[in-house]
N, C-alpha and C positions, 0 to 999 in steps of 0.2 A: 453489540458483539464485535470484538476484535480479536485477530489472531493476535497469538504473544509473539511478534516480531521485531526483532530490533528496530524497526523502522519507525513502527509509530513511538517512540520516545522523545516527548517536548524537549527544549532548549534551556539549557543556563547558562549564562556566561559569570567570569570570574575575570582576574586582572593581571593573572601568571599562572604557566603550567607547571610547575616542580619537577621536580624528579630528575632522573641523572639523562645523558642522551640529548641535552639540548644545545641550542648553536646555533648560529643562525645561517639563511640560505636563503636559493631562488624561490619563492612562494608565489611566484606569477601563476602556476598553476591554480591557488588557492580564489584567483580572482572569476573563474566560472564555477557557479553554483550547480551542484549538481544534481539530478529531476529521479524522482523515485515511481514507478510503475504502482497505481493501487487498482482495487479490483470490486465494482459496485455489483454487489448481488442480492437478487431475491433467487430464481437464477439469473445465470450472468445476464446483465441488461444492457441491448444493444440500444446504440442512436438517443441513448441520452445526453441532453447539452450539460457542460458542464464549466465552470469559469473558473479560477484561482485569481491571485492578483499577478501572475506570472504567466499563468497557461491558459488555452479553452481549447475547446473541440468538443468533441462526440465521444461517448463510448464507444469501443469495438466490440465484436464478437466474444469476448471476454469478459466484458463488462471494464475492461481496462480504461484509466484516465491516466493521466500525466498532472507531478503538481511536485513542487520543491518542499524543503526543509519546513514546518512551522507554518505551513499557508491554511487560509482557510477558503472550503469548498463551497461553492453551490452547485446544484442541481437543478433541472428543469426541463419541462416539456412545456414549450413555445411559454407563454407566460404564467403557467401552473408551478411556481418553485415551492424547494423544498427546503427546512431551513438549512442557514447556513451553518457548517461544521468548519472542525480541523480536517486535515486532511489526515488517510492515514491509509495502509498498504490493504487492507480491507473494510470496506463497511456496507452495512445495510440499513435496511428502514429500520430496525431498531437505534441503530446512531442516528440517522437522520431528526429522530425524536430523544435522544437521550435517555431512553427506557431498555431495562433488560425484558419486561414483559412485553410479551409476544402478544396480549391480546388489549392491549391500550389501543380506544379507537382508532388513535393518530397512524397508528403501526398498519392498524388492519384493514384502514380503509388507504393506506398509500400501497398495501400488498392489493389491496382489490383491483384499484388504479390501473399495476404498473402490470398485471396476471391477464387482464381483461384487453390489452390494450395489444398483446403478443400478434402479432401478423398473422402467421399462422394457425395459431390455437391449439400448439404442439408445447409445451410449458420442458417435456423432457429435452428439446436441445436449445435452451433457453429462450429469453424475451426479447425481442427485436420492437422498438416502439415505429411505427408506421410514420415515412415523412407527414402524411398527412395530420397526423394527430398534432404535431408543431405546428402545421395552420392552419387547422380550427381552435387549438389554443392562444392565439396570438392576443382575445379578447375576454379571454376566460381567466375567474378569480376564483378559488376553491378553499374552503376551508376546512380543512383534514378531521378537526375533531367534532363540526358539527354532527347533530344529530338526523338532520337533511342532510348527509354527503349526497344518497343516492338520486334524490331528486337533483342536486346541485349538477351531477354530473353523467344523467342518463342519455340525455340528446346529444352528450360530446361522445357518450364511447357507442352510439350507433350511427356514428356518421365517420368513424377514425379511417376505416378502410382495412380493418384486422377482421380476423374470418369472426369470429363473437360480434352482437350487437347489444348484448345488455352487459350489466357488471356481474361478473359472479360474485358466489354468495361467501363470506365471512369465514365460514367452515372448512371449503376449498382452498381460499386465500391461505388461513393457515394452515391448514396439513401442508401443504406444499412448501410453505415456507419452512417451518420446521425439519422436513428431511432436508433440505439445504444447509440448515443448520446440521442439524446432524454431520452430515459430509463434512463440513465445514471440519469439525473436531478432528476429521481422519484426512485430509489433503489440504495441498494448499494448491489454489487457482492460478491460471499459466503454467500449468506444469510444462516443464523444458524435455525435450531431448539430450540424451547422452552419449553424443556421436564422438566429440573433443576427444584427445588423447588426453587429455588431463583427469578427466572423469574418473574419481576411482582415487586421486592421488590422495593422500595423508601426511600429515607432517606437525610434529609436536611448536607449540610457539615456546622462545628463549625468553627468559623474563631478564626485562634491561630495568624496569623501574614500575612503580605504583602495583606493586604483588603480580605482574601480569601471567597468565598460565590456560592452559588448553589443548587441543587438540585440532584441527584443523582439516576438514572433509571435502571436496569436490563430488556431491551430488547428483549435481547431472548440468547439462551445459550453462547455467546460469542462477545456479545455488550453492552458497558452500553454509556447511554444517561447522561451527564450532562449539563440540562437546567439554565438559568440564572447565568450562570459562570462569575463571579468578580477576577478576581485578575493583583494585579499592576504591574508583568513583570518586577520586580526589581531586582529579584536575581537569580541568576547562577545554573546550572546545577540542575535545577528544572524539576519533572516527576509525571506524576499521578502515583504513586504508589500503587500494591496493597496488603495484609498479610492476615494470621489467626490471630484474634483477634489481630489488629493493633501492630502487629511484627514485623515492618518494616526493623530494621536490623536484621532480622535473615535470615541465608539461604538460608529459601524458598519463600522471599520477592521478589517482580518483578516488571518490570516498564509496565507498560500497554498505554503508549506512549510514543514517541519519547522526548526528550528534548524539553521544554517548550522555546520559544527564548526569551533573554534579551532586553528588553523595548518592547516586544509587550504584552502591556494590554488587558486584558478582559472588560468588561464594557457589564454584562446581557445575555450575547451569549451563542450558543449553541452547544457542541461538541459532535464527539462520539468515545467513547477509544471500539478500539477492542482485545481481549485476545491472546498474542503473541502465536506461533506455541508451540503446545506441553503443553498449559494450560489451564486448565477447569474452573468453579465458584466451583466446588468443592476445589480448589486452595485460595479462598477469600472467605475475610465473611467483611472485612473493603479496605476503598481508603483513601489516603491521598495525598495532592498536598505537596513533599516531596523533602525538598534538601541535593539530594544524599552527600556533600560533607562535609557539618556537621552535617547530619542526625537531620536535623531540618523537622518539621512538622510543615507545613503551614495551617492545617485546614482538617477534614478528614469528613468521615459518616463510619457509620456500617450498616449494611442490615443483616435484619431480615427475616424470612422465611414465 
């Protein structure tokens, strides 16, 4: 299960960008790759390790990880992993296994796992996994779709240090997961505050090239909405980008989604670009649907306050 955000769209590359607006420029900005915020949930699950070939850390209270363009994830509690994925702006143990069904053992014994192991034993303000549970894992092999999980993994989750000592049972695992899912369809995780003066702003985008068209929203401090999105998926290493007074290659210019894919068209749709780690709306005032590799500008807006 994934939300439909610009974000997670894989990568194609081609060998020229077309269209009018090109020229060439500073593109030293283009040389730092920029990191996308994703969000691991059954609910959000704290103090899980997490590796890229770029990034690691822990999740936070959020369930948040850090990870670039096209990387692939893993997961893990001390040496219990899970398999390796793409990375992508949301995912759950449904991706971790590559199944839309909710009751494939793989799913429901890694919901049992990750339910059982909550510090607390409060599931409504999410899952915090216990430091301890990473070192009693540290010598532990588990195999998600056995039909022994629960023997496999009974003495590790009464010894974690979470207020539970057995695993709950199957039927708990999923109900709870499922309203998440639910939720899941009506918000989206990290929601931001709407302090900025910008918040609120609107502004139609100019079509310079490749049918570019839309409308352009400020959200709230680190989402913007663009509705009625046209564009014809013709050209290569394309990115909504965004500047101070449309600087595109200078600097302090950035991409506010992942790579745009080759021959997937727009046609009136609706995205939502979120602002990579580390950058505010005080960072922009203009967007532009922008191909990074001849600094061509496909069509932009500027927001007003």
């Amino acid at each position: 299960m994934r939300l439909t955000l610009l974000g997670t769209l894989p990568v194609l590359l081609l060998t020229a960008c077309g269209g009018s607006g090109g020229g060439s420029g500073d593109d030293s900005n283009n040389e730092s790759t920029p990191t996308f915020s994703g969000y691991f949930l059954d609910a959000a699950v704290e103090n899980l390790n997490y590796t890229t070939a770029t990034q690691s850390g822990k999740t936070d209270a959020e369930g948040k990880f850090i990870f670039q363009q096209d990387e692939r994830i893993n997961f893990s509690i001390g040496n219990i992993g899970f398999p390796e994925i793409d990375a992508a702006t949301t995912l759950t143990p449904l991706d971790l296994f590559s199944t839309d069904n909710i009751n494939d053992p793989s799913v429901v014994n890694s919901l049992r796992l990750l339910q059982s192991l909550d510090d607390d034993g409060d599931l409504s303000n999410g899952i915090r996994i216990p430091e301890q549970a990473h070192l009693l894992a540290t010598a532990l092999n588990i195999d998600f779709s056995s039909p022994d999980f629960e023997s496999q993994i009974s003495d590790f989750i009464a010894n974690t240090g979470a207020v539970g000592t057995t695993l709950i049972s199957a039927n708990q695992a999923i109900s709870h997961f499922q309203a998440t899912l639910d939720t899941l369809q009506q918000t989206t995780p990290g929601e931001c505050t709407q302090a900025h003066q910008l918040v609120g702003s609107s502004a139609d985008f100019s079509t310079l090239a490749h049918q570019v068209s839309g409308t352009a929203t400020i959200i709230d401090d680190c989402t913007i909405e663009v509705t009625n999105f046209s564009y014809d998926g013709s050209a290569p290493q394309v990115y909504f980008y965004a500047a101070r007074d449309n600087q595109y290659t200078s600097n302090d210019a950035f991409a506010v989604s992942q790579q745009l894919l080759v021959g997937r068209a727009y046609n009136s749709e609706t995205v939502q670009l979120r602002l990579p780690t580390g950058k505010t709306l005080d960072d922009l005032n203009s967007i532009s649907v922008w191909c990074v590799e001849f600094s061509a500008n496909f069509g932009e807006v500027n927001f007003k306050s």
